[in-house]
N, C-alpha and C positions, 0 to 999 in steps of 0.2 A: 828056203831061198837065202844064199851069201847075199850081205849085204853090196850093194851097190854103190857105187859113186852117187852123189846126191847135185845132180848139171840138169839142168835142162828146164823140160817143162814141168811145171805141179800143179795139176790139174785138180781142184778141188771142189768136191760137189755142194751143191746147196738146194735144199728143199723147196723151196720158194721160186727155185726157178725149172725143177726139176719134178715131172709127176712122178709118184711111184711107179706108173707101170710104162715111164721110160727110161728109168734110172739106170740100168744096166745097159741098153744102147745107147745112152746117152756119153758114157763113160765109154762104151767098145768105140764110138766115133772120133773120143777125142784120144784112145790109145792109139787108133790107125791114122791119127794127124801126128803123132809122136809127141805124146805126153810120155813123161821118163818114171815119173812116180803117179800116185792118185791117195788124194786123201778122203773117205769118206768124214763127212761134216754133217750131222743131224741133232740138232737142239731139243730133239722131242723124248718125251717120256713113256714112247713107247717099243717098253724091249723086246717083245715079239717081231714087229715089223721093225725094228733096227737091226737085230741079229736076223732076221731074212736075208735084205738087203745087203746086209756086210756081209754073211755068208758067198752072197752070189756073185761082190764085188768081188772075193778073195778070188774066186775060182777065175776067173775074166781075166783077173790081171796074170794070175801064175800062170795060164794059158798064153799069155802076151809075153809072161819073163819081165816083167814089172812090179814094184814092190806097191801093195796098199797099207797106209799109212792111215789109222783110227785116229780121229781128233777128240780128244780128251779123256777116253773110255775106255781105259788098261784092262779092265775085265773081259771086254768086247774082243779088243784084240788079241786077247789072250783064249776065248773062246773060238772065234774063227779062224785061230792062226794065223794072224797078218801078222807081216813084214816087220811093222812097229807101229810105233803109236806117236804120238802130238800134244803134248802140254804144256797146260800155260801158266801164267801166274796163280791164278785159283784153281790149279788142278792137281792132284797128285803128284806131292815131289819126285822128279828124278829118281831118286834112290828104290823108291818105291815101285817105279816101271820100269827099273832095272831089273831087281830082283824079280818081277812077276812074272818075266816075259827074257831075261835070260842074255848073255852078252850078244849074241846073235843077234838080236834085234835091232831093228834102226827106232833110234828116240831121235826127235825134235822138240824142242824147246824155245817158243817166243819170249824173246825179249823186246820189242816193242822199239821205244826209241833210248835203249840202256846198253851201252858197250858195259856197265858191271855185271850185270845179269848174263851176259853174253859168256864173259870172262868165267866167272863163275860158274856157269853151265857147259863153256868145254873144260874146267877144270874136273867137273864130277863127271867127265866120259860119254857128254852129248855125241850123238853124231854128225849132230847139224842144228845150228840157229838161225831163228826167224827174226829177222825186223820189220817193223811197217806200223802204222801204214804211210808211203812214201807219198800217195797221191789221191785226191779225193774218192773216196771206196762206196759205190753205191751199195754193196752187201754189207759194209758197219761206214756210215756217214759222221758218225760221232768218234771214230777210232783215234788213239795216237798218232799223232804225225810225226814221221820221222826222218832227218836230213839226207841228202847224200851223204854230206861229209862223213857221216856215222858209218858210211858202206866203206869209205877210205882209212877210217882207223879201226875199225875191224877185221878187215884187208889184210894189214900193219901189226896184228896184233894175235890173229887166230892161224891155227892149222887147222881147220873144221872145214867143211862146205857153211855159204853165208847163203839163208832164203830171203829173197824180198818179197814183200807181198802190201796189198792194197792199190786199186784202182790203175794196174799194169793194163797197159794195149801192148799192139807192137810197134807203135808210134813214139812211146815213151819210155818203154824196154831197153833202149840202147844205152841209154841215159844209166840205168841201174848196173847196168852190166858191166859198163865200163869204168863205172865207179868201188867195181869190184863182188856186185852177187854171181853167186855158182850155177843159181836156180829162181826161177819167177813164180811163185805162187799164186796163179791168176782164179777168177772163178766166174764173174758176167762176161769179163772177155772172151769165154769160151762156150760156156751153158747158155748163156743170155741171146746164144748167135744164132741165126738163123740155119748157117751150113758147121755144125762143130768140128766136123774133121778139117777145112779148110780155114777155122779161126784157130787150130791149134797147131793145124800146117804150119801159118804165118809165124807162131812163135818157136817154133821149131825150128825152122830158117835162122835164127838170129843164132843157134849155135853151132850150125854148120861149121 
């Protein structure tokens, strides 16, 4: 898969809110609300049932012509051929999920609330940086907080796609958007909901 523009929605999964044996509808409902990317997110230490899983995500989404995006796990994504991968301060440098996984690929890179980290990581050929968390995040309650104003001098200062992410609705979505992110990184907004195609509808709508 060519990479893709990195707009829209990022539709990212979590265990906690997600059983395993809904995890692939769970993800097909919020691709048909128009999620543009999908990150698989799983904290567990089990590699058989995470490479299931990411297996069956890749196939879903390249069916949909959607990139999925591994959070932290270069080998993973290098084993089920996704799109790219997602790392953070304690995970695998850049350079290292460059090389693994090949120019083609899409890397993201959180940077938290640090325009240096940001700078730094489109200078080593991110594709895209994360900031957050902008608003209280029931999936990390304890996460960095991070200002708008940070959305407006990275705006100022990047040629990348900017991801926001932490505790986004589409009530509060406008606010980031217009402060300059490319793409919402949402995950109770969307899994936590009762109807997921029509919570991911709503943020969809906002980049019409």
């Amino acid at each position: 898969m060519n990479k893709s523009p990195c707009r829209g929605l990022y539709a990212i999964t979590d265990a906690a809110l997600i059983s395993d044996d809904r995890l692939t509808a769970a993800v097909e409902q919020a691709l048909l609300g128009g999620a543009r990317l999908i990150q698989y997110r799983d904290k567990s230490h089990d590699a058989a049932r995470r490479l299931a899983q990411a297996t069956a995500l890749n196939e879903l989404c390249r069916r949909h012509a959607v990139p999925l995006i591994v959070n932290d796990d270069v080998d993973l994504a290098a084993q089920v051929g996704a799109a790219g991968v997602h790392v953070g301060r304690d995970d695998p440098v850049f350079t290292i999920a460059r090389a693994r996984l090949g120019p083609n690929a899409i890397i993201g890179v959180s940077c938290y609330d640090r325009l240096d980290l940001a700078l730094e990581a489109a200078q080593a050929g991110a594709d895209y940086i994360a900031f957050g968390a902008f608003f209280p995040s029931p999936t990390k309650p304890a996460e960095i907080r991070a200002p708008l104003a940070l959305l407006r001098q990275a705006r100022a200062a990047l040629h990348i796609p900017i991801v926001a992410i932490g505790g986004i609705t589409p009530d509060n979505a406008p606010l980031l958007l217009d402060a300059g992110a490319d793409a919402l990184a949402v995950i109770s907004a969307i899994f936590a909901q009762p109807d997921i195609q029509a919570a991911a509808r709503r943020f969809a709508a906002l980049f019409a």
